[in-house]
N, C-alpha and C positions, 0 to 999 in steps of 0.2 A: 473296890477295884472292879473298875465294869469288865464283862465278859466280853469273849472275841469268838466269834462263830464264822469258821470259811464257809458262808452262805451258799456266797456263788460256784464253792465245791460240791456241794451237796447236793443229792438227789430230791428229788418232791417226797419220797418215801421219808429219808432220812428228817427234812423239815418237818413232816408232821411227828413225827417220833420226838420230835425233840420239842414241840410243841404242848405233846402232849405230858413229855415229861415235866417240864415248866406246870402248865395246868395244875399236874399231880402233887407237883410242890407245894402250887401257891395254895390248894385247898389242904392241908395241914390246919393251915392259922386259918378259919374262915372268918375269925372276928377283925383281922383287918380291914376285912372288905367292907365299907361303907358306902351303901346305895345313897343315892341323892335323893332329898326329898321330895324331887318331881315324880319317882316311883311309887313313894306310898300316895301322892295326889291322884298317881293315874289309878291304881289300885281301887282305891277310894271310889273314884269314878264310875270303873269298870263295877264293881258290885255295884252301887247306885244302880245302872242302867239295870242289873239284871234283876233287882230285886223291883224295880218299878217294870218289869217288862218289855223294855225297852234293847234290850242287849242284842246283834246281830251276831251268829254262826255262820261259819262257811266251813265247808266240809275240806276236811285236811289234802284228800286227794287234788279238789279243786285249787286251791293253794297252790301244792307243787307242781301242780300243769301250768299255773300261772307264772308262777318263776320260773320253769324250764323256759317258759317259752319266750320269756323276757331276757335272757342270758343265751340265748340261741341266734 
């Protein structure tokens, strides 16, 4: 029986709450979650680059100045 949520009652407070409650659920069972195997490729990947030297960092701070300023 799917659920009914008056959305467009709700405050943004009350959506992430209930978002979060969801979240809280769905990690219970974490073995249903099945990553796709394009994850363990990139993984794969990612170590390669860093164990040959190759791997690029950008500092976290830079990061989130880059998305504020993109959503701005």
């Amino acid at each position: 029986m799917p659920a009914s949520l008056q959305l467009n009652n709700m405050t943004f407070e009350e959506k992430i709450q209930t978002m979060e409650m969801l979240w809280d659920d769905l990690c219970k069972e974490p073995e249903q979650f099945k990553s796709p195997a394009w994850h363990l490729d990139e993984l794969n990947h990612r170590e390669h680059m860093v164990k040959e030297g190759k791997a690029e960092y950008i500092d976290l701070d830079i990061i989130k100045k880059e998305i504020q300023q993109e959503i701005e």
